[in-house]
N, C-alpha and C positions, 0 to 999 in steps of 0.2 A: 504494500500500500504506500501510495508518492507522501509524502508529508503534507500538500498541500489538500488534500482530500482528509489526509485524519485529522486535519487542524479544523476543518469545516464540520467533520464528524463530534471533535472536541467542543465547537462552539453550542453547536447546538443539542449536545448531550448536557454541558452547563447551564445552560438559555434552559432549558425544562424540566431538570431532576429535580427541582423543588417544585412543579406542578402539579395539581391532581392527576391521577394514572389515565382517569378520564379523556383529556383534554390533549393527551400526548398526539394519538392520529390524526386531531384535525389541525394544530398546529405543525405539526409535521408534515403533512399534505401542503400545508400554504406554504414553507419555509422552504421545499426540495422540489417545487415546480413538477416537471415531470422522471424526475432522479428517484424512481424507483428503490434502486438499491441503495442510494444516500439514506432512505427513508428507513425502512428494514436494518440496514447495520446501526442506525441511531438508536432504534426501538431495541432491538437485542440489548444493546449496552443499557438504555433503561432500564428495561424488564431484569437484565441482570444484576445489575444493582440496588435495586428494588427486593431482590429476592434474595439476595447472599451477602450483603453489605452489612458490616460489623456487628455477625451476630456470633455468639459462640460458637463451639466448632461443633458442641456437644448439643446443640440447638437447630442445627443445619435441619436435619430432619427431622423436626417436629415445628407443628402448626402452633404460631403464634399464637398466646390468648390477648385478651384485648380487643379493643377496638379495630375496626375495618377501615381500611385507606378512605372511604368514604365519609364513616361518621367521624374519624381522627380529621381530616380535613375540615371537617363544619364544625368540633368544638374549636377548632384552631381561628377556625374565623371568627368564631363568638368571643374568642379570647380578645379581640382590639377593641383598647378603652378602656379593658379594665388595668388594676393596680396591682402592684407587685415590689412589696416593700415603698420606697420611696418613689418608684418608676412608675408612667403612664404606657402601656404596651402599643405602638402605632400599626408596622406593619409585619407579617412575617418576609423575612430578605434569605432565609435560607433553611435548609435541611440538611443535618448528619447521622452521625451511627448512634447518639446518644440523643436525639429531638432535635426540636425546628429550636429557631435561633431568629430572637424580632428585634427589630429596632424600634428604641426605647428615649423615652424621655423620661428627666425629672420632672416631677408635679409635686412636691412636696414644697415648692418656693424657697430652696436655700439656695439653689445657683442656677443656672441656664447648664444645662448637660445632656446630651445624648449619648447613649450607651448601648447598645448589643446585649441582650439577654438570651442565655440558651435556656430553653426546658427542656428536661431529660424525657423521654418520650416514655409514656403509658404503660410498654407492654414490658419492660425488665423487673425482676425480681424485685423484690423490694429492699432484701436484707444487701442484694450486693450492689442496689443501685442507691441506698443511701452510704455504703462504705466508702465506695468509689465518691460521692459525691462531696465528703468529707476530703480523703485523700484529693481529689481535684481541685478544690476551695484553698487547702493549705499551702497545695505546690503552688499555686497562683497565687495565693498571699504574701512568699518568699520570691518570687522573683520580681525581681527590679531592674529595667534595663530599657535605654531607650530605646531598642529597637524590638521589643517585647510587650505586645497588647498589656495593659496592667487589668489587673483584676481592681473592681470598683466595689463591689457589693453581692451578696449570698445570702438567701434564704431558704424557708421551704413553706409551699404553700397550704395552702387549710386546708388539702385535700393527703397531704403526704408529698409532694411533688418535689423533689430540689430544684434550685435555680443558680442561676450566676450571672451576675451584670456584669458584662467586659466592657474593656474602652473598645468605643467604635471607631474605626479605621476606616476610612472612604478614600480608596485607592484602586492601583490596579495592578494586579497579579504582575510578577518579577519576569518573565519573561515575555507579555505582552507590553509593557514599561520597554523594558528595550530594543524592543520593533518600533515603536511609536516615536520612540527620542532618538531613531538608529544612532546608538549606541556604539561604539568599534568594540573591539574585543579588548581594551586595555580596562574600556570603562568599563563593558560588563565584567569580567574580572572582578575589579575593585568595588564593582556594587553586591557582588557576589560575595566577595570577605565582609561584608559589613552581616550578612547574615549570616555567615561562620562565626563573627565575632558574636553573635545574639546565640546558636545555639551552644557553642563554649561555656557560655556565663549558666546557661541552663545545667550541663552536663559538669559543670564544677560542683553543682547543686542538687547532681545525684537524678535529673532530672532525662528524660529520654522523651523528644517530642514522639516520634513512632508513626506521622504521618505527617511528614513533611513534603509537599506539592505545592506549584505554581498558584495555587489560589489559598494557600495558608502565608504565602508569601506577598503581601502588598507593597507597592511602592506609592506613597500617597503626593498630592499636588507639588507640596514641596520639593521631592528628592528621600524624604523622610522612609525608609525600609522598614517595615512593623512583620514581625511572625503573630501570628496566630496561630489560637486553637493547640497551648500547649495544654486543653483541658482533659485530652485522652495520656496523659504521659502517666508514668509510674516511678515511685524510686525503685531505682533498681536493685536496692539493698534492701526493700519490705520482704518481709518475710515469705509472703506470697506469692513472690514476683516470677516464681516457673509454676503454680499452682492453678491457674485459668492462663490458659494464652487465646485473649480472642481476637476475631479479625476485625480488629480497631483500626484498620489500615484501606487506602485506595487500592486496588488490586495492580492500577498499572504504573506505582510509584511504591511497590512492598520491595524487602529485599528478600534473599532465598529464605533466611531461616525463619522471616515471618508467615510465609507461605508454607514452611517445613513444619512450622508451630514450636519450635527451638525458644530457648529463654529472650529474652529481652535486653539486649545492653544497646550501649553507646555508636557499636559499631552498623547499626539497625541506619541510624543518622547519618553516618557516613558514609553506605550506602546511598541514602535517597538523595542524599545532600551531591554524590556524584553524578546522579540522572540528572538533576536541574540542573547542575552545571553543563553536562552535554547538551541537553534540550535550549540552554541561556548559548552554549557558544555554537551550535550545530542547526537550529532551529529545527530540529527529528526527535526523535526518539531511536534506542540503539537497538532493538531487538527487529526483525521484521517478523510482521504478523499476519498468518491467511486469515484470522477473522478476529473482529474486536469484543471477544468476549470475557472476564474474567478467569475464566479456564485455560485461556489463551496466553494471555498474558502469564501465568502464573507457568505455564509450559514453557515461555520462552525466558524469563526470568531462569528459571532453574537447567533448561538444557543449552540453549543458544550462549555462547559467545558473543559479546558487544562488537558490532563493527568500529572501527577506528574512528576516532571524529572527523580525522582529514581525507577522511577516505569516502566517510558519509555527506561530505558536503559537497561532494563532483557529482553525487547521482541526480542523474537533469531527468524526469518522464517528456521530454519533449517541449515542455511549456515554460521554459526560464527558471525554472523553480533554485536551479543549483545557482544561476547569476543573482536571482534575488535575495538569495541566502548571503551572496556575497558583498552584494550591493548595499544590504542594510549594515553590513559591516563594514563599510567605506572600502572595500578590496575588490579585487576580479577572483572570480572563482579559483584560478592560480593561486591567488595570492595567499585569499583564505585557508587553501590546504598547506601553502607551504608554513605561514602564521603557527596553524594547530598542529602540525607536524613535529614531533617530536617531543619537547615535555610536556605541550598541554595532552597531548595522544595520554604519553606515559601516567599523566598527575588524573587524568579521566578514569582510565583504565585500572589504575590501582584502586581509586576509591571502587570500583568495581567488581570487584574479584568476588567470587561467589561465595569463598570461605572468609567470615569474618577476621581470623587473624592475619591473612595476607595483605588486608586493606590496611590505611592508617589506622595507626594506633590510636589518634584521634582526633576530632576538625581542629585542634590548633596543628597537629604536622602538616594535614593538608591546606589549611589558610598559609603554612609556609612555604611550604613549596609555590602554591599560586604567588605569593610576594615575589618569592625568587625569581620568579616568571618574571613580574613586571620592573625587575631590578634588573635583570639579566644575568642571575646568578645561576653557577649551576644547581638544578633541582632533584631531592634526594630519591624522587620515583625514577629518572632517569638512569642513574648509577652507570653514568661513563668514566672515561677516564682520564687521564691528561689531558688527550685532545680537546675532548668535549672542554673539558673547565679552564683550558686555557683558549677556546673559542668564547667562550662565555666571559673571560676576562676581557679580549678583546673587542666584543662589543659594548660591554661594561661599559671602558671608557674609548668608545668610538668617538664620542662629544666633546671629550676631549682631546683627545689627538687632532679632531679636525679641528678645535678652536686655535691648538697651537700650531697648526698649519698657516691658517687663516693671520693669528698673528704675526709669522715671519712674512708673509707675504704682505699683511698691512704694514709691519716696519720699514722693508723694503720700499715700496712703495711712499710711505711718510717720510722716509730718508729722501729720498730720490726729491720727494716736494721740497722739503727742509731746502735737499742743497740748491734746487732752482731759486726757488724764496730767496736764497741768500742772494745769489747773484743780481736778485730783481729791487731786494729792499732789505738792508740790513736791521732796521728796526724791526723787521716782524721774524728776521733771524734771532735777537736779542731773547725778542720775547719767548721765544719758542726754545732757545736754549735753558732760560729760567725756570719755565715751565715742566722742562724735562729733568732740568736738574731737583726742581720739585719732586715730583712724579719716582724721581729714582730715592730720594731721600725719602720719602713715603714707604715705597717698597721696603729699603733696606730695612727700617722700623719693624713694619710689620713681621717679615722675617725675623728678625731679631726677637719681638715679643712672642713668636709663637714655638720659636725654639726653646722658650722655658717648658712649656709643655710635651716635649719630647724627655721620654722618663729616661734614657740617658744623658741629657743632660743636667736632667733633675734628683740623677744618682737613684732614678726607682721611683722616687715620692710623686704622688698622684698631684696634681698643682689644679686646685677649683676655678672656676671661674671669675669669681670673686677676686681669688688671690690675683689671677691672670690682671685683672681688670686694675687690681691696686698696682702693680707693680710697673705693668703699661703706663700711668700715669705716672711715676716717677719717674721713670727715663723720657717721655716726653718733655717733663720741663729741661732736663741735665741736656739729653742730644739735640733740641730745637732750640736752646736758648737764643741764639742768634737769628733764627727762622719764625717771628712773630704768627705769620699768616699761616704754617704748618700747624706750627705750635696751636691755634685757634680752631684750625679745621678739625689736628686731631685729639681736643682736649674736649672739641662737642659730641663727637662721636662717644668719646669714652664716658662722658655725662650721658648720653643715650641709650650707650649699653647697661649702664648702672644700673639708668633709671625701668631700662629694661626686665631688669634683674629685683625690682623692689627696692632697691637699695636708695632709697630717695636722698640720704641724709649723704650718706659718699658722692653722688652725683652733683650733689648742690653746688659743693667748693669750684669743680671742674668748670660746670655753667656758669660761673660767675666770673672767673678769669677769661673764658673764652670772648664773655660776652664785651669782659673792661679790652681784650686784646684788640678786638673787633671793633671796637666802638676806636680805639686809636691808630687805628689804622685807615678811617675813615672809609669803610666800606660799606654802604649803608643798607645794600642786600646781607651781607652776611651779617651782621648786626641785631637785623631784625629778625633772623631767624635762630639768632643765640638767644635774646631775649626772650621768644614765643618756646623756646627750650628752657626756660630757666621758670616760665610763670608756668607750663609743665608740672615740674619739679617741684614747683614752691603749692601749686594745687594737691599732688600726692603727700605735701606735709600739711595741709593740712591750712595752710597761712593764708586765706583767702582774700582779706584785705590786701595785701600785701605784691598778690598778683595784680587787681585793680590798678594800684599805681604804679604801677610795671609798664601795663597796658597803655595806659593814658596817654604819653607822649605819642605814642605806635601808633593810635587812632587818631590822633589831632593834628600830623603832621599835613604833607603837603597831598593834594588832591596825587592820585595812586596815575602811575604813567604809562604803564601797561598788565598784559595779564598777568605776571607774575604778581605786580604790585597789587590789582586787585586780590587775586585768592588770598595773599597774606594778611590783605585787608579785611578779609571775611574770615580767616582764621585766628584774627583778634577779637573780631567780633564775638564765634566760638568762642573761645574761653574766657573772654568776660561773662559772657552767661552762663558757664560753669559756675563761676567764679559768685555770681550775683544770685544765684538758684541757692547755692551753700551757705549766703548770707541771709535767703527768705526773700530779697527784693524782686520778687515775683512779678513783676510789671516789666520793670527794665530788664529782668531774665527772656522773658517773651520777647521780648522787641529786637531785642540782642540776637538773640535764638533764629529768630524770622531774617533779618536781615542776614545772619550765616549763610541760612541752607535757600534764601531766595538767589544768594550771588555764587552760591557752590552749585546749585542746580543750572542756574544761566552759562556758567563758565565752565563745566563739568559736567554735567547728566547726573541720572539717576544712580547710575552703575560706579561712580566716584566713589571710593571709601573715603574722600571726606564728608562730602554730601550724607553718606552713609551713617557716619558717627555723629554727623550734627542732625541726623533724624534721629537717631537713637535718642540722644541727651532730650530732645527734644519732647518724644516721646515721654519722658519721664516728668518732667514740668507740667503736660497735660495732666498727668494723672493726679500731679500734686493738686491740680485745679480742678477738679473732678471730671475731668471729660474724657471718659473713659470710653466711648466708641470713638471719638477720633483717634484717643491713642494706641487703641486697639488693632485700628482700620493701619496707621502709619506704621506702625512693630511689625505687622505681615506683612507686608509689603517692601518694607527694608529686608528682613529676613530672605522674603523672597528674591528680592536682588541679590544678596549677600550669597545666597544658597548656589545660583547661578553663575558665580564668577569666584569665592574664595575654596583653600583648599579645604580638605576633611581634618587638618588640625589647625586648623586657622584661629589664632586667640581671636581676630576681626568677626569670623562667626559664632565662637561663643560669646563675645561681646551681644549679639543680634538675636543668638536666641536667650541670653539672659533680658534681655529687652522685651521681649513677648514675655516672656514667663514671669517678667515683673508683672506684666500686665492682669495677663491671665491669674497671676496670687491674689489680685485683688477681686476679679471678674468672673471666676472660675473659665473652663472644667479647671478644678485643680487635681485632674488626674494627668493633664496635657501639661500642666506645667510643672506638675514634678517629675516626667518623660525630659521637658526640657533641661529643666533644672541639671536631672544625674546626664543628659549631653554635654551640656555645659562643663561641669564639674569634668569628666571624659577627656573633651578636646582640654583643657587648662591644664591637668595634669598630664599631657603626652605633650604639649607644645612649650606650658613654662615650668612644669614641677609641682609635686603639691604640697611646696611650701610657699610658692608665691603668691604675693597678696590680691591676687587675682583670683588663684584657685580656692583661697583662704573665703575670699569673697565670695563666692558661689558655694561653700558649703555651708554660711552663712544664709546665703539666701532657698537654698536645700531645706535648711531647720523653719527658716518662716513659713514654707512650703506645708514642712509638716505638720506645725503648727496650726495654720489655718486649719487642718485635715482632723484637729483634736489631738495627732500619736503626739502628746507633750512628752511624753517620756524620749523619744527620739529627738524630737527637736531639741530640749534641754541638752541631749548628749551632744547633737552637732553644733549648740553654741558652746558646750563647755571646749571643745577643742579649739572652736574661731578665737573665743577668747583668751586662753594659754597662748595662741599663736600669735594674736593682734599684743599682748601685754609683752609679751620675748620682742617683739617685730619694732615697736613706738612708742614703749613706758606706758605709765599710766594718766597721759593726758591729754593722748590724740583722740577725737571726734569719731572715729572708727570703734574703738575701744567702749567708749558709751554708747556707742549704737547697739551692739552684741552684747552688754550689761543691761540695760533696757530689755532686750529681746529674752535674754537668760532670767528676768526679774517675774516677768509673764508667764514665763514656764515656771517656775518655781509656785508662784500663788495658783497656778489652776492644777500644779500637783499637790496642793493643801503644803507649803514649806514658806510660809511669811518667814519664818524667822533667815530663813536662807534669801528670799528675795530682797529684804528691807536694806544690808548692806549693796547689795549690785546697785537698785533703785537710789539710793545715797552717791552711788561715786557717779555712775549716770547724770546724774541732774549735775554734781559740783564740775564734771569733765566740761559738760554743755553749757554752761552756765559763763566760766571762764572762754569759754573758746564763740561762744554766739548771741550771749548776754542775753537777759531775760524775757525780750520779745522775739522770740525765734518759734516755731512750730517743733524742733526737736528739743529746745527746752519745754515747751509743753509735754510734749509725751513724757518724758523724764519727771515731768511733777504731777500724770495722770496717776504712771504706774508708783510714782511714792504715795501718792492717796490713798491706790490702792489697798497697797499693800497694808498700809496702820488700820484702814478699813480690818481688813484681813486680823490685827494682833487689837483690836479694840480700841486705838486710838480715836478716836472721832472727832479731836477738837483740831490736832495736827492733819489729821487727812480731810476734814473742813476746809481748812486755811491753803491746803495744796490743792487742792478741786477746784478752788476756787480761781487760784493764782493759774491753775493751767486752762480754766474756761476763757478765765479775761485775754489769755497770750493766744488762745485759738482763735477767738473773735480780733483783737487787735491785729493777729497777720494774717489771718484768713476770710475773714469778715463774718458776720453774725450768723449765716444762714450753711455755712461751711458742714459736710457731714463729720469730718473729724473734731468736731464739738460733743456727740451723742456720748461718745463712752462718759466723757468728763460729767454730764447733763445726768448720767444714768448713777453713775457712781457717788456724787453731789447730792441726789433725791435722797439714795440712802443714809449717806451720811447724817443728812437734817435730818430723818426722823430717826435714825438711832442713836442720836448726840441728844435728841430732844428739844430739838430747835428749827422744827418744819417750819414753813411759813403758811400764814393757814389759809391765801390765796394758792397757796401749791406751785406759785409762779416757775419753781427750776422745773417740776414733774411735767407742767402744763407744756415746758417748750419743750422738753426729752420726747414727750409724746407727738408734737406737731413736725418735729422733724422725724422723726421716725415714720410716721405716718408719709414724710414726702417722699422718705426714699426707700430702705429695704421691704421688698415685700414677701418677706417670709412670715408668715402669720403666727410662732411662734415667737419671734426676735418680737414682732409687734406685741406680742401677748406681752411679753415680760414688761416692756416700759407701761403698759396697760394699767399693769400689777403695780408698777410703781407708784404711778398716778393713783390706784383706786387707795393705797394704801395710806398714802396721804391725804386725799378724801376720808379716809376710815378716823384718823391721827384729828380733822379736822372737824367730825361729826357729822357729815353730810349718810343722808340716810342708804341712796343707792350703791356705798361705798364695798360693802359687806357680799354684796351678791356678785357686782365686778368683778373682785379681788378671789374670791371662790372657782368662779369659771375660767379665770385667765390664769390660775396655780392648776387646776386641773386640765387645761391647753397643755401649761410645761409638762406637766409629771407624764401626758400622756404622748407627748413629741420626744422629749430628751431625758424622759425618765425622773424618777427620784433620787438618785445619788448624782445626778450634774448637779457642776459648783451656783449654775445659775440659776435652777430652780431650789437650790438652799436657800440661795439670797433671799429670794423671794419667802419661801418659807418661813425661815425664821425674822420676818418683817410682820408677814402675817401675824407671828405668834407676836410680836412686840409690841402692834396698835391694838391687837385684841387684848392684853394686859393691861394695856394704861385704863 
């Protein structure tokens, strides 16, 4: 069978297996025209898998009890609309070996979220279909991974039924993705390690997906790679795990020993994981087959031999099929065989192999071997010999060799100008000898510095980067002293790499010499981009006024003379609104902001990573100002840019999707953005380390993640680490330091530990207090969560006095109507009446309520300030007080239970106005 008829066969086997059985012939008559036997080999593979699809083996022949594809189909339908845990059920989107599978929404009003709900279908046991459903809950509860559908939510329903909310993915299967974006074979490759790298993280965790195929493999809008449906996998170390072996698997993506009915490991994955690789680089499948049936397959699987890749991609039926195999790989059909020819053959072929221990041992050897591919190393399925690995050195560095081709021929050539030049004008001789003499004294440095790092000369001892970078700087000043303008260019550079490195405080000194050397030299370009490096540097500390008058001169000088001058004009602009955002001056931050990315977009496009950075920043100010669908709307759409042009460890793209996933922390789903989040965190630690204050930052913003989600106990853990790192990294008085004391002070009170939050909440407010003085919005929050917390230890007169002070600082830099006023508004009501000193207009309850009422509409969150208000009503004598405050404590206890911290509150308020 040609490829391009089983893919037609594929399509319309997926287009209908979630159809009633009914409905198959007459859509099938309309789809296959008069292709008769198109029609007939579709329906067999239906009917086939309809009838022998993931059932026990011990089950094969005997009739299902249960319901009939008929009446299963009509309670299926009567299912949309109704609720399931926290979810609204919309439509069913699919069907497996364990039930259909709807897309879902929240209706519970905590966030805006759609989700994928499977129900396990009617007719399974029940004692093995609730164990299994347990064991499926937990393994999706442990994994974490952004290229890993996250599990959201599990239940089971009043009838007995298990469930499970997954994230939903809206994408397209991994190997129609790379027809679509013809893809070459480097990038499918590399889109392909991204899912080695997802099921790795599984299989460290004991984890076996077991039915890995082109449609568990999404690639969504973004570039974003998601697996699915690791809800059939097993530990392989349960007790049970050779005890039932059932056909949990596609028949024409199993490997031998699932079909043998053999135990279950890892090597099941690296198997399947090797058909989509051929099927992603071969556009076939490797078996051939006289008919497409289950049995079929399971025949050829176990007796055929794989044809070669490069051998399966010349087979033409006459109709182009072999040049458009090659053509969506940017090659000629030639090309593509000679391409797969040899290690991809060899790296295919072994994942291959019929007996599990001959294959890799497991997807990280074969994820390496594929690297070595795209590196041009030799690869260890191949096992050649000298020749081979010193062919593979040799194209190694092909790129090299021809660049130093390339450059004796441009020297030559540069000489040969030089000495014309000379004869024609000795001044432009002069200059060009300077310059070279430059250019060679450059070089020798470098040589020089990097020779400390050769461990013979370093007598063995390993020399850091760090040291590298101090040490570079001292022989800069000792060998340029006489060489000003060297001395400048390379004392910025090493202020770059510092500041590269974290090291804000060592890079300072460097920028500030460069900028005095620059500045005497009178060079007024280079000047200005020492000083746009030094207000950098002076932002990472933290100094924000201080960039301000840095900047001042730099914007006020002479109208800009060309493009350069403009973008550097607009990259002033940038970091004063950094600069004025960290100060709260929120107006002139906007304006600032606007005028950036309006002359970075005029002068640059979209696809600019400056324009890019100054959307980011930008994005972040929206959301300070609550406008959170524009900022929403901007963060995808930089992402999506970013996604399109940087690489896959780009700090520039974790920068873009910590930008979304700020967003989304506040916006929800926050199951997408703790997806981004551990990306983020990923790309930071593979591109700077994860000690730098970058990656620091994103496990920082990890624990807020969790935090919103309620796990306080994780998020507590992932600030006690930002914190150790932030207090080693910049003492105890940088702005960074009190942010993650703050955030650790929150987690402490909602795990019931005042006594632990009230010192963090103490150095928080005294860090921010010195560094942004007392009208700031992050001093507010610093004197929200001190209120809190004496709240919390029964202070009431102290956590009055701090309620209050953070109300007033919310209103004075955010203005009155601002939603970051509610907590202070909520926290405030209580305090007045368990100090004993409500107001018996209820004036703070009456506006905790009005804004609440304008913005969340979660009907709990509304109950509780409800509660507030009635209790104060109650404290005041109003008669209706009593009945409000009843219905809206039994809203909480019946949404968030009896043991949340927030229907305590409420709780023991009740108890406190019905005593007086």
């Amino acid at each position: 069978m040609d490829a391009d008829r089983w893919q037609r066969i594929r399509e319309l086997f997926d287009r209908l297996a979630d159809l009633p059985r009914e409905q198959w012939r007459s859509r099938l008559a309309a789809a296959c025209g008069g292709d008769r036997g198109l029609a007939q080999e579709v329906l067999a593979l239906l009917e086939a898998d309809a009838d022998t699809a993931f059932k026990p083996r011990d089950m094969l022949a005997q009739e299902l009890n249960g319901l009939t594809d008929d009446a299963e189909n009509q309670a299926e339908q009567a299912l949309a609309g109704s609720r399931l845990g926290p979810f609204r059920l919309l439509r069913r989107i699919g069907r497996g070996g364990m039930g259909a599978v709807w897309l879902a929404e929240r209706a519970d009003g905590e966030y805006a979220q759609q989700v994928a709900i499977k129900l396990v279908r009617s007719v399974w046991d029940s004692a093995e279909l609730h164990a299994r459903f347990r064991s499926e809950r937990q393994m999706l509860a442990d994994l974490h991974h952004p290229n890993i559908a996250s599990l959201v939510d599990g239940g089971v329903t009043d009838d007995g039924k298990p469930w499970l909310a997954l994230e939903y993915v809206d994408g397209t299967d991994l190997c129609r993705y790379a027809e679509q974006q013809r893809l070459d074979l480097r990038q499918r490759v590399d889109l392909f390690l991204t899912a080695c790298a997802a099921v790795s993280h599984a299989h460290a965790r004991l984890i076996v997906h077991r039915d890995l195929k082109p449609s568990n493999i999404l690639v969504r809008g973004d570039g974003m790679v998601k697996l699915l449906d690791f809800g059939i996998a097993k530990l392989i170390d349960a007790p049970d795990a050779q005890a039932t072996v059932l056909r949990a698997f596609t028949p024409e993506y199993a490997a031998p020993e699932q079909i043998r009915g053999d135990a279950v490991t890892t090597a099941i994955d690296v198997y399947t994981l090797g058909l989509l690789l051929y099927e992603l680089l071969t556009g076939r499948r490797p078996y051939v087959l006289d008919q497409t049936t289950p049995s079929a397959y399971e025949r050829a699987v176990l007796e055929q031999t794989p044809t070669r890749p490069s051998q399966a991609v010349t087979h033409n039926d006459g109709n182009g099929t072999a040049a458009a195999r090659a053509a969506q790989r940017r090659l000629t059909p030639q090309g593509l065989k000679r391409e797969l020819r040899g290690d991809l053959d060899a790296i295919v072929l072994k994942a291959l192999r019929k007996e599990p221990e001959q294959r890799y041992a497991s997807v990280q050897d074969m994820a390496g071997d594929l690297r070595a591919w795209l590196q041009r190393r030799p690869v260890a399925a191949r096992r050649g010999g000298w020749r081979y690995a010193a062919a593979r050195f040799l194209q190694r560095h092909a790129v090299a060799a021809g660049m130093a081709a390339v450059a004796v021929l441009a020297l030559c050539a540069g000489l040969g100008a030089a000495l014309w030049q000379a004869q024609q004008a000795r001044l432009q001789r002069d200059v060009a000898v300077a310059e070279s003499a430059k250019s060679r004294a450059v070089l020798e440095f470098m040589s020089g510095l990097f020779e400390l790092a050769d461990p013979d000369k370093s007598h063995g001892a390993q020399v850091t980067a760090r040291e590298l970078l101090a040490r570079g700087a001292e022989r800069i000043r000792g060998q340029f002293s006489q060489q000003p303008a060297v001395r400048a260019e390379l004392l910025a550079a090493m202020a770059g790499a510092q500041e590269g490195l974290g090291l804000y405080a060592e890079a300072l000194p460097l920028a500030e010499e460069a900028s005095r050397l620059t500045r005497d030299l009178r060079r007024p370009a280079l000047h200005r981009a020492a000083e746009l490096d030094r207000a950098q540097i002076l932002h990472g500390l933290g100094r924000y006024q201080e960039v301000l008058a840095l900047l001042e001169p730099l914007r006020s000088g002479a109208a800009p003379a060309n493009r350069d001058a403009e973008a550097a004009l607009a990259e002033v602009e940038y970091r004063r609104a950094l600069s004025l955002q960290a100060l709260n001056r929120l107006d002139e931050a906007d304006q600032a902001y606007a005028r950036a990315y309006r002359e970075q977009l005029r002068l640059f496009g979209a696809a600019d990573r400056r324009a890019q950075d100054t959307a980011m920043r930008y994005v972040s100010l929206r959301m300070l100002r609550g406008e959170a669908a524009r900022a929403q709307r901007l963060a995808r759409d930089t992402l999506r840019a970013v996604r399109g042009s940087a690489g896959k460890t780009d700090p520039h793209l974790a920068q873009a999707i910590d930008t979304l996933a700020m967003v989304l922390s506040n916006t929800g789903p926050l199951s997408e953005a703790e997806a981004l989040r551990r990306e983020e965190i990923a790309i930071r630690t593979a591109a700077q380390g994860a000690d730098h204050p970058d990656t620091i930052g994103a496990l920082n913003d990890l624990g807020s993640v969790q935090y919103a989600q309620r796990r306080f106990a994780q998020a507590a853990e992932s600030f006690r680490r930002v914190l150790a790192h932030r207090r080693a990294k910049f003492g105890d008085a940088h702005p960074s330091v009190a942010l993650v004391a703050n955030n650790l002070a929150n987690c402490e009170l909602e795990l019931n530990h005042p006594e632990a939050a009230l010192p963090l909440a103490q150095e928080a407010l005294r860090i921010r207090l010195a560094a942004y003085g007392p009208r700031h919005h992050g001093t507010a929050s610093s004197l929200l969560v001190l209120g809190a917390t004496e709240m919390d230890l029964g202070e009431y007169g102290a956590a009055e006095r701090h309620l209050r002070q953070a109300l007033d600082t919310y209103d004075a830099t955010l203005g009155p109507d601002n939603a970051f006023a509610l907590p202070a508004l909520r926290e405030l009501a209580r305090a007045e009446l368990l100090s004993g000193r409500a107001d018996p207009a209820c004036a703070t309850a009456e506006r905790a309520y009005a804004l609440a009422q304008a913005g969340d509409g979660d009907p709990a969150k509304r109950a509780y300030v409800s509660a507030l208000r009635a209790a104060c009503w109650a404290w005041s004598g109003k008669s209706q007080a009593a009945a409000t405050l009843a219905a809206d404590l039994e809203l909480l206890r019946r949404e968030w239970g009896n043991d949340d911290r927030r229907t305590r509150k409420i709780d023991a308020l009740n108890r406190a106005v019905a005593s007086r």
